[in-house]
DRENBARO-390250 format. One record per residue (C-alpha): residue number from 0; residue in three letters; z, y, x. Coordinates in steps of 0.05 Angstrom, whole numbers, padded with zeros to 5 digits. Each point is the difference from the previous one (the first is absolute). Layout:
REC     i    aa        w        v        u
REC   NUM   ALA        Z        Y        X
...
//
This chain:
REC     i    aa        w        v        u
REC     0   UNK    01961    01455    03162
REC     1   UNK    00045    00020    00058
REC     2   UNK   -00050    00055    00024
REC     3   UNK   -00008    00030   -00077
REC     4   UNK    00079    00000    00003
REC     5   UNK   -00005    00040    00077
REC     6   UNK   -00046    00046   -00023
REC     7   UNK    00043    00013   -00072
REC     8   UNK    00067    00017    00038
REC     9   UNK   -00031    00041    00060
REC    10   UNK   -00037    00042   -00051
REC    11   UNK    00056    00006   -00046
REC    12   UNK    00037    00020    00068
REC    13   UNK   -00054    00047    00012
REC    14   UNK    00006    00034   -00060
REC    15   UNK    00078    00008   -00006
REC    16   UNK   -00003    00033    00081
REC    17   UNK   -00051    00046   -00035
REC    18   UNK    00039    00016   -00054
REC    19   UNK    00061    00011    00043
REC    20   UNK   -00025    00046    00040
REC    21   UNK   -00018    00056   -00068
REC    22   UNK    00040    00049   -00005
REC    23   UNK    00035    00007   -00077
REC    24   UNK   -00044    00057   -00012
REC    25   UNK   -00063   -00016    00035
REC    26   UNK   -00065    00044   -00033
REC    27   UNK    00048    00041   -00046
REC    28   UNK   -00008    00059    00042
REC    29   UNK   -00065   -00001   -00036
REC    30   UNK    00022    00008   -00074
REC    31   UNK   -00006    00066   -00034
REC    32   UNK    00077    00009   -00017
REC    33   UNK    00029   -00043    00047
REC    34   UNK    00058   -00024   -00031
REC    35   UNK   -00042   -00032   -00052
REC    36   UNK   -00054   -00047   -00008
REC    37   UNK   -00062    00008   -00044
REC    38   UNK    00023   -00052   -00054
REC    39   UNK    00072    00043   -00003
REC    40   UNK   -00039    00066   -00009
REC    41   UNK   -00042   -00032   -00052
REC    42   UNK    00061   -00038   -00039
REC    43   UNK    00040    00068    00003
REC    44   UNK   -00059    00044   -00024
REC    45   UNK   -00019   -00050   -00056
REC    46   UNK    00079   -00021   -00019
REC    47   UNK   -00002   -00060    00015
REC    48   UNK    00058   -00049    00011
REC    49   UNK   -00004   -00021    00066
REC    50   UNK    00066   -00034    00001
REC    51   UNK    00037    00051   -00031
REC    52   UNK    00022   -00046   -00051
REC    53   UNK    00012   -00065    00037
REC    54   UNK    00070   -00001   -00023
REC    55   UNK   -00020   -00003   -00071
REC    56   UNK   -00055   -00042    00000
REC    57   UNK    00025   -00054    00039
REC    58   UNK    00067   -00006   -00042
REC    59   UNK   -00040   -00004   -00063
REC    60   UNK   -00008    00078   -00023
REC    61   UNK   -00085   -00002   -00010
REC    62   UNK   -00039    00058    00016
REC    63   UNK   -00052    00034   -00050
REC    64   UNK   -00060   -00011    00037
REC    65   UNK    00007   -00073    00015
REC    66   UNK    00024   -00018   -00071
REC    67   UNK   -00056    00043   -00028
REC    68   UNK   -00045   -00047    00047
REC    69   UNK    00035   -00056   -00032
REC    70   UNK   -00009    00020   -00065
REC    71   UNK   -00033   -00057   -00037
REC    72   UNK    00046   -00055    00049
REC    73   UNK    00059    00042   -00036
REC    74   UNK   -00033    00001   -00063
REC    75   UNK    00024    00069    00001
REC    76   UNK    00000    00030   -00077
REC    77   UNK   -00036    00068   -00012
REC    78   UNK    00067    00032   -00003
REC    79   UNK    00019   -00023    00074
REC    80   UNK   -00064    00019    00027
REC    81   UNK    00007    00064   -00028
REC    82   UNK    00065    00007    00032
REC    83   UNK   -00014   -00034    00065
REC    84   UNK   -00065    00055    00002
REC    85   UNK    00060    00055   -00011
REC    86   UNK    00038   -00020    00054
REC    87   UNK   -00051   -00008    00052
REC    88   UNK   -00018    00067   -00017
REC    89   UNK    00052    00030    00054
REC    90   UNK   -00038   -00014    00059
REC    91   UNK   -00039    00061   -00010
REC    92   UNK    00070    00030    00007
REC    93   UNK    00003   -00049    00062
REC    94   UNK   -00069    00018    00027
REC    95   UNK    00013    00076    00002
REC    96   UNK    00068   -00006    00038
REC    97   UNK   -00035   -00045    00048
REC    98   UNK   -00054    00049    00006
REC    99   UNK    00061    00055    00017
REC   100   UNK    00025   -00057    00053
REC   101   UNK   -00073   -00014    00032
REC   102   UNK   -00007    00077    00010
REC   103   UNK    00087    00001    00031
REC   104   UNK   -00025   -00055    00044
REC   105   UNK   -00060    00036    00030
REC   106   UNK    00039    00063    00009
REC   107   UNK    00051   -00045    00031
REC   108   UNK   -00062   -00030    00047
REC   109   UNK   -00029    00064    00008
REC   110   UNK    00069    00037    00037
REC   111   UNK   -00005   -00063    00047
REC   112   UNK   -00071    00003    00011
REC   113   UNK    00006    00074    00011
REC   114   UNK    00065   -00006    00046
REC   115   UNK    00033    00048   -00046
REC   116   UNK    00055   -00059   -00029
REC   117   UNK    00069    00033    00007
REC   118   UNK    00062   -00030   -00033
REC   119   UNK    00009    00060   -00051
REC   120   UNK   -00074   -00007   -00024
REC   121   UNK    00003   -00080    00003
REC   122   UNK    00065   -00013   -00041
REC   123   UNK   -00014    00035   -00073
REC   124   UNK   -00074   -00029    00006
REC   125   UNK    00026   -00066    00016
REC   126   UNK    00056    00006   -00048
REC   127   UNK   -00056    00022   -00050
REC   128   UNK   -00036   -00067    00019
REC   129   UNK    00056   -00046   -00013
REC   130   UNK    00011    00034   -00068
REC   131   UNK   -00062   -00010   -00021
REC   132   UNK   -00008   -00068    00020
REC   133   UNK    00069   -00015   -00041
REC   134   UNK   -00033    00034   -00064
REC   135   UNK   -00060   -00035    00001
REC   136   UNK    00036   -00061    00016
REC   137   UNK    00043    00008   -00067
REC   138   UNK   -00065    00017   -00041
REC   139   UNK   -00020   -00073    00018
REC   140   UNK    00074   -00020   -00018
REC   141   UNK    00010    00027   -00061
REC   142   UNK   -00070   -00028   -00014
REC   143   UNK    00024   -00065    00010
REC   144   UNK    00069    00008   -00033
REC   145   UNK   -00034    00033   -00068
REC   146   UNK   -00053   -00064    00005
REC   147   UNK    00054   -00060   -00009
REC   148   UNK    00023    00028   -00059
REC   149   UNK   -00084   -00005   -00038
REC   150   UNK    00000   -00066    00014
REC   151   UNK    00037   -00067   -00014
REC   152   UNK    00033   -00049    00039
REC   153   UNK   -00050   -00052   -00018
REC   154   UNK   -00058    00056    00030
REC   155   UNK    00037    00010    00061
REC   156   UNK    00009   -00063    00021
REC   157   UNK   -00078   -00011   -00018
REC   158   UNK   -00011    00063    00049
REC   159   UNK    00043   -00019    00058
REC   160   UNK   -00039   -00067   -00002
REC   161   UNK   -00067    00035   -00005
REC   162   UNK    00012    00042    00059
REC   163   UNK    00040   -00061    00040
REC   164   UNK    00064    00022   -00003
REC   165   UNK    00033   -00070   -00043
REC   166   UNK   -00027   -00074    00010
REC   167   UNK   -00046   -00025   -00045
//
């Protein structure tokens, strides 16, 4: 018993020196666009919500594609799924701005990578970046906002207990 507990905490010990000694961005350098990983370009490029909407669905605003997931736990009518299909229709609005922020980020990547990055080229396509980040984010938003008002108060408290967000 004493040995299994020696060997437990010096290879625990092992691993956290291990993991100490990583740099934050270890094997990145590898990545197409740098500044983003393959499950970002993917969730931009197919709209969707990557935590865009954490504000709303953690305070009780549900989002389209989870309730439309949920639909017979909701007992959604034909009319709400109707509307819940309309509103998750956007993300093809979301999917082509985060196809125009995928291709800003590898221009951004590609001045670096090229050693051509100067502060008057930088700015507008960063600026351009942010921008488009804050309009997809709202997509997701509105999303959210436009959902609370399909459903009931009995169906969202059914929802935030089907995706673990209210005790049983």
């Amino acid at each position: 018993m004493k040995f299994r507990f020696i060997l437990l905490l010096s290879t625990m010990l092992g691993l956290i020196c291990q993991a100490g000694g990583d740099t934050q961005y270890d094997g990145q350098q590898n990545r197409e666009i740098k500044g983003l990983s393959d499950v970002q370009i993917s969730g931009y490029l197919e709209g969707r919500g990557m935590g865009f909407a954490k504000a709303a669905e953690l305070n009780g605003y549900p989002g389209p594609a989870h309730a439309l997931d949920l639909t017979e736990q909701l007992a959604l009518t034909p009319q709400q799924r109707a509307k819940t299909q309309q509103l998750k229709d956007p993300m093809k609005e979301a999917a082509i701005l985060g196809a125009k922020l995928v291709d800003a980020e590898r221009q951004l990547d590609l001045l670096f990578r090229q050693g051509e990055a100067r502060d008057e080229i930088m700015t507008p396509l960063v600026q351009q970046i942010g921008q488009l980040q804050a309009e997809i984010r709202l997509v997701h938003l509105r999303a959210h906002l436009e959902m609370r008002k399909v459903l009931t108060t009995d169906q969202i408290n059914k929802y935030k207990q089907q995706r673990g967000y209210a005790a049983n």
